[in-house]
N, C-alpha and C positions, 0 to 999 in steps of 0.2 A: 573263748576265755578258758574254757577246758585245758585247753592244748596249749596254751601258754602258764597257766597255772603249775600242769605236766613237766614243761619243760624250766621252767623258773626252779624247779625243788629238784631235780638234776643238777643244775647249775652250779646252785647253793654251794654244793661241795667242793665246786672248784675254784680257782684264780682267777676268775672272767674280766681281762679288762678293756678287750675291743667289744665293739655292740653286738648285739644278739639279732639275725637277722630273717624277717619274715620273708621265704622263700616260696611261693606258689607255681611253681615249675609245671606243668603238665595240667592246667585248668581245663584245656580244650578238649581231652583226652574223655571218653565217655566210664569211667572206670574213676575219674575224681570228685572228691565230694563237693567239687565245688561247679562240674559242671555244668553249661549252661543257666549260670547265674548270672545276673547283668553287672557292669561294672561297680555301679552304688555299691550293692550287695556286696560282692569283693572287696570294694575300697573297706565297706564298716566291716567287715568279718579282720580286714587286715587291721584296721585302726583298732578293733577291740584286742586282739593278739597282742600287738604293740605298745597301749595303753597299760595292759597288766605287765607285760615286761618291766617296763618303764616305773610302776609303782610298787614291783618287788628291790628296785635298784642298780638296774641293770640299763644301760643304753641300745635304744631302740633303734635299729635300722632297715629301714624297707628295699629289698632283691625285687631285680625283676632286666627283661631285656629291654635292649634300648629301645626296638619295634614296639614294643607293649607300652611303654610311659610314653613315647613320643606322641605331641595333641592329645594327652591322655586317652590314649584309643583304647587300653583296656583296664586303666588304672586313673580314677581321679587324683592324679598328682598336685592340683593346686591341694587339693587337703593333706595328702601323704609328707610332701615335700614341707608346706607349712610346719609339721610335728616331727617330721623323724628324719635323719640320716638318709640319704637316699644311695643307694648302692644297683649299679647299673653294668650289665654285661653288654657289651659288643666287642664282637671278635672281629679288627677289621683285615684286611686281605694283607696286609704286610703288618706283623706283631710290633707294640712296643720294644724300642724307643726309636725304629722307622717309621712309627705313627707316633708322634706326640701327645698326642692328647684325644680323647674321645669327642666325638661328634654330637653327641648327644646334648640337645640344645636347653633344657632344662638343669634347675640344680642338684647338681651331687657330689659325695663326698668320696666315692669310691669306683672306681674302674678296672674290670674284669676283663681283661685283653685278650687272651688264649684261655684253651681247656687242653691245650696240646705241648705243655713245656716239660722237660727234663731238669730231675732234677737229681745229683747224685746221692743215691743210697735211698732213695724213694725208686721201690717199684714201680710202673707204668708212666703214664701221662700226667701232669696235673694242673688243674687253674691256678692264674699267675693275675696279679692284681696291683693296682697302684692306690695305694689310699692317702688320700687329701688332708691325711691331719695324723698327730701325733700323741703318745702319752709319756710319760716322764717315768712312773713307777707301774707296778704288780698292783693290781688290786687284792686286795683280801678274799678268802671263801666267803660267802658269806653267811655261814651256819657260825663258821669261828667268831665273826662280829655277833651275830644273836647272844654267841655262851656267853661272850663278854659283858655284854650287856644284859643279864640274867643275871651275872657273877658282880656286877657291878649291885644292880636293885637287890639282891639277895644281901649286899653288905650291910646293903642304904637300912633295908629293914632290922637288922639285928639291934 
């Protein structure tokens, strides 16, 4: 909750209008805080991350490879997938759009295809992704909506 509280008041100041997404990359690794924890455990450290995202105003999406969600082997996704966005990497052996569509037998809204794409005027390599849904406008900072609404009750009071 820490770590999403952290990152919500970052945010604040910016334009944020795609989802905000809990990434746990490197669990197995003996160096992360989250190592050898059982998947529950992870599942609610993720749901609690995502829960405060979601009630600062921000849309909640949960990262993760496709090996890992798949029969939730290390992610309870009937709960994940139930609440949030679900955002899923696999890189198959021939990249988007000679692959169509991701394998990945669960629901999601987003597909992470490559980590190996060019792109002009970007330095190095970079992930390339298809996302399942769209937005119309910019969303607002959101410290700009607080003042407004400050500037608003501040009238209301006079």
């Amino acid at each position: 909750v820490e770590e999403a509280e952290f990152t919500a008041n970052i945010l604040d100041k910016y334009q944020i209008t795609y989802p905000v997404a809990y990434d746990c990359e490197g669990f197995r690794n003996s160096t992360s805080r989250q190592y050898a924890l059982g998947k529950d455990v992870r599942t609610a450290l993720a749901v609690g991350f995502l829960d405060v995202i979601a009630q600062r105003g921000y849309t909640p999406m949960f990262y993760a490879s496709k090996n890992e969600m798949e029969g939730s082997r290390d992610w309870n996704m009937d709960v994940l997938a139930s609440k949030y966005k679900v955002w899923v990497s696999w890189y198959p052996e021939l990249p988007f759009p000679q692959t169509p569509a991701c394998t990945y037998t669960g629901i999601h809204s987003m597909w992470q295809y490559t980590a190996k794409a060019a792109i002009a005027g970007v330095g190095g390599l970079v992930d390339m992704n298809i996302a399942y849904f769209a937005y119309t406008e910019v969303a607002a900072a959101r410290w700009m909506q607080v003042q407004q609404q400050m500037c608003s009750i501040q009238k209301y009071m006079r």
